[in-house]
N, C-alpha and C positions, 0 to 999 in steps of 0.2 A: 522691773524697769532697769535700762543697763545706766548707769551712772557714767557721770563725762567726767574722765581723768584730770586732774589740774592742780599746776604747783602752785601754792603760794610762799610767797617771801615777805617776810614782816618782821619789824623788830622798829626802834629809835630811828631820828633823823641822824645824817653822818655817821650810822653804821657798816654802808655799803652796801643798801639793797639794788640802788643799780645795774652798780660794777657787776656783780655776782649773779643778776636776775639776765644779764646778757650773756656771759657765759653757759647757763641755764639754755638761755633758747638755742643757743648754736649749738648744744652740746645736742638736744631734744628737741628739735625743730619744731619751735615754740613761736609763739608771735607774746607779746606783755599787755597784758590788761593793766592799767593806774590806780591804785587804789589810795589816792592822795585825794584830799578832796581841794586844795589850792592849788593841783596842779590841774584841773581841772579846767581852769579859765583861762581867757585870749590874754599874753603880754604880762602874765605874772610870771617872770620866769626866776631870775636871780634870786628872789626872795625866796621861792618854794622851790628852790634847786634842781629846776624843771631839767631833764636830760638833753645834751643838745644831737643835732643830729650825728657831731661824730662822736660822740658817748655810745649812740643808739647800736654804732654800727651796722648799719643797715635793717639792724632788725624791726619791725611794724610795731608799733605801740599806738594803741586804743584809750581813748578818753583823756587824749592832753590836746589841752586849745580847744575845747568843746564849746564851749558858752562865754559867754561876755560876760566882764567884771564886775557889770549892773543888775546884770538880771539874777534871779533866784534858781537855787539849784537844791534840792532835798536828796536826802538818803536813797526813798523811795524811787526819788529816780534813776539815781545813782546805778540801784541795784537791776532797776529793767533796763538801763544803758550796758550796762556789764554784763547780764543775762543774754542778750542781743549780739553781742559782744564775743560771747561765750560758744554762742551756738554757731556763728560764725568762722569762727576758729576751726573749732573741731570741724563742721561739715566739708572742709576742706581739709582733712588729716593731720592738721597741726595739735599740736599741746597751748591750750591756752595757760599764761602763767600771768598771776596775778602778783602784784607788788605795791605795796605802799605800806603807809604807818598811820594811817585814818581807818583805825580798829573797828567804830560803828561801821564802816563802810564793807572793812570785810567778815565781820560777823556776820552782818544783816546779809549779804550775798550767801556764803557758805553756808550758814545755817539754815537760808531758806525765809526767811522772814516774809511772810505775807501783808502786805502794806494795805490799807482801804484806796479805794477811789475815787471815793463820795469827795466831792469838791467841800473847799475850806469856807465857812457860815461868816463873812467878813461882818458882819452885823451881829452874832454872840460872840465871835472874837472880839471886839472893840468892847461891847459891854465885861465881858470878863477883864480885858487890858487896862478896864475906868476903875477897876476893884485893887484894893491894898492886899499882898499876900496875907495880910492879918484877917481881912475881910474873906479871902477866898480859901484859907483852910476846913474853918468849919463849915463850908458848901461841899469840901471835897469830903471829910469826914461824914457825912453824911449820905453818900453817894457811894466812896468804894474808902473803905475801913486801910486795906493793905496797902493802895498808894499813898493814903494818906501818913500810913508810918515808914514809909522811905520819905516821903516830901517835905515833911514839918521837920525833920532834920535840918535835908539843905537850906528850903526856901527858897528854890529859883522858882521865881514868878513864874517864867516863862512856861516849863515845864507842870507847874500847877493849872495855867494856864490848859495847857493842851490836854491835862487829863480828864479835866473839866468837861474841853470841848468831844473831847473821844463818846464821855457820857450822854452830854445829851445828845448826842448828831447820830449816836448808836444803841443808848437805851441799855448801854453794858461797863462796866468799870475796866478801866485800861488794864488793870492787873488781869482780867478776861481775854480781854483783848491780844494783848501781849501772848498771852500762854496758846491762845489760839492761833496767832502770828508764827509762834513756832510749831505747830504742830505737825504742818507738811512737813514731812521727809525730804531731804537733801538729795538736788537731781546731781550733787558730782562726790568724789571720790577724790575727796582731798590730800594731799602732801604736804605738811607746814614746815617750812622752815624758817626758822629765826632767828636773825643775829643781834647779838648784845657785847658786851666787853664782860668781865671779870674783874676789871678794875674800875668804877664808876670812873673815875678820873681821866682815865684813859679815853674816852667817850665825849667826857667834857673839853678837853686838848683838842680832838678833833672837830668839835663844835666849836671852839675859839677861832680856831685856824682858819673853822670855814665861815666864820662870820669875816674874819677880815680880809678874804678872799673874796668876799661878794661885795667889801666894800670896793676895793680894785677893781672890780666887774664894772663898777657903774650901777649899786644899790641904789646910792643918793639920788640919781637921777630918776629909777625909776620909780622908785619911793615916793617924788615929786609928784610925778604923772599921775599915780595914783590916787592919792590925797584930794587933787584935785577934781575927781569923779564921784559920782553919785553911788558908790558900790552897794551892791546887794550887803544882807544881812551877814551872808555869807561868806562872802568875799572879804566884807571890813574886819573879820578875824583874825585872814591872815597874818602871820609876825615876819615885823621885817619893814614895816613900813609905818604904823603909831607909831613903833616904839623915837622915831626921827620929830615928831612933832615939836618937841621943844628944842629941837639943834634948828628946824627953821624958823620956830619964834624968837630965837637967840636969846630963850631960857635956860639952854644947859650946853655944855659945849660938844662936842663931836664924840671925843673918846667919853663922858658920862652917855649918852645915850646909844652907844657902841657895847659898851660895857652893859647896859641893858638888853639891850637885842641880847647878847652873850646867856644873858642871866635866863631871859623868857625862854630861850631858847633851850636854855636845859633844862626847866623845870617843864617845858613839853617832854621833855624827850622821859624824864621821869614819869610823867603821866604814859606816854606812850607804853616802857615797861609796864608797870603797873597792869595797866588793861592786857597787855598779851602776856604778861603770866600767869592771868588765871585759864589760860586753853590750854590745857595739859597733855596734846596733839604732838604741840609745837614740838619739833625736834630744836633744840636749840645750840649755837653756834660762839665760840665766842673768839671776837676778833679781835683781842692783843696773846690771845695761847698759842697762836700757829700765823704761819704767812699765808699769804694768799693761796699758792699752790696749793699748799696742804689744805685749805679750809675748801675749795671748789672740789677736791676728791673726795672729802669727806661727806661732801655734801651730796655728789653725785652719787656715791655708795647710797645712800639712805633713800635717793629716791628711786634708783634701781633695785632696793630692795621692795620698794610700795607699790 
């Protein structure tokens, strides 16, 4: 089977995947697949430093403003929106390129991850969600041995939750599961590239800058709008908009919860590395060692050589 060629760009928030992912398509006559999962939805824009249209430069970007801020959005769909996405691209001779920093989102697509269909059992969901993780280990334990020794580590509920639910709705231990989720072969022929700094600091600078850059945007404002809606699960994760709730209870003042967003906002962007350096694909890039110019050559080099 011939595999579908496709760049990806991935690294930290305020590293420039962008900037860099638009040069990419003019250069490669590309259209950009989103691989954010909060840029995803209607009217979150400042907070998830959604591209505007003269950032885009004309070029087509896929999966921003998809869904409303209410409704529920999953991985799995994620990745049959971007598959769709994908094929569409190509059948029209274009390079689809992919970009974002919501890692699950581009694992699960590149890798191929095979997701279930079987609709969600809202009736053993609810009974598992009535249980104490204390109560629901030794259920898991008893069921599949290996999730249980990554899960009784962390202890998110959630996640115990679901592995639970995978068991009985499938009669197989998620750790099966999973391993079988990978097993299909990857229908594309990846290109990674990924930008990060060398100076952790250097990284952080830019994430200050652009936190109070979006305050000037009109954050506060949309942060309001927000709040005041019923968001999906998914949605209320977002950063950029909790972090305000106590500047509008007139519990803490402007610059403390400024200074938050700041702080949440790096320790994602550390999570973020974290998860994309264990892909050992990634060509990686780092942007305070060279200028612009120099970094879009370097980069083109590598994917004219794949």
């Amino acid at each position: 089977m011939k595999r579908i060629k496709i760049i990806s760009v991935v690294g930290p928030t305020a590293s420039g995947k962008t900037a860099l992912s638009i040069e990419i398509a003019k250069k490669y006559n590309g259209e950009i697949i989103s691989a954010d999962s909060m840029q995803i939805y209607r009217g979150m824009d400042i907070a998830t430093a959604k591209p505007t249209k003269e950032e885009m430069q004309g070029i087509v970007h896929h999966l921003i403003d998809n869904v409303n801020p209410e409704d529920e959005y999953s991985v799995a769909q994620y990745v049959k929106d971007a598959r769709n996405a994908i094929l569409d691209i190509d059948s029209r001779g274009k390079t689809p390129i992919l970009v974002g920093g919501t890692g699950l989102y581009v694992n699960s697509l590149l890798d191929n991850v095979q997701f279930s269909d079987s609709p969600i059992d809202e009736e053993l969901r609810q009974k598992l969600n009535s249980l104490t993780t204390e109560e629901l280990l030794p259920m898991l334990f008893d069921v599949d041995r290996e999730s249980y020794e990554k899960l009784s580590v962390e202890k998110n509920h959630k996640r115990i939750v679901r592995a639970l639910e995978i068991y009985y709705q499938t009669g197989k231990p998620k750790s099966v599961v999973d391993k079988e989720a990978k097993s299909v072969p990857s229908p594309y022929d990846a290109i990674k590239i990924g930008l990060n700094a060398n100076d952790r600091q250097f990284l952080y600078d830019r994430i200050n800058t652009r936190v109070d850059l979006m305050i000037d945007m009109g954050l506060l404002d949309e942060a309001k709008k927000f709040l005041s809606k019923n968001l999906s699960s998914t949605a209320s994760k977002a950063i950029g908009y909790k972090e305000f709730i106590p500047y509008f209870n007139g519990e803490s003042s402007l610059e403390e919860c400024k200074n938050l967003l700041k702080m949440e906002t790096r320790r994602y962007a550390k999570r973020q590395i974290t998860w994309f350096k264990r892909d050992k694909e990634i060509h990686w890039f780092s942007i305070d060692l060279m200028n612009k110019d120099e970094l879009i050559n370097k980069v083109f080099e590598v994917i004219d050589k794949g």
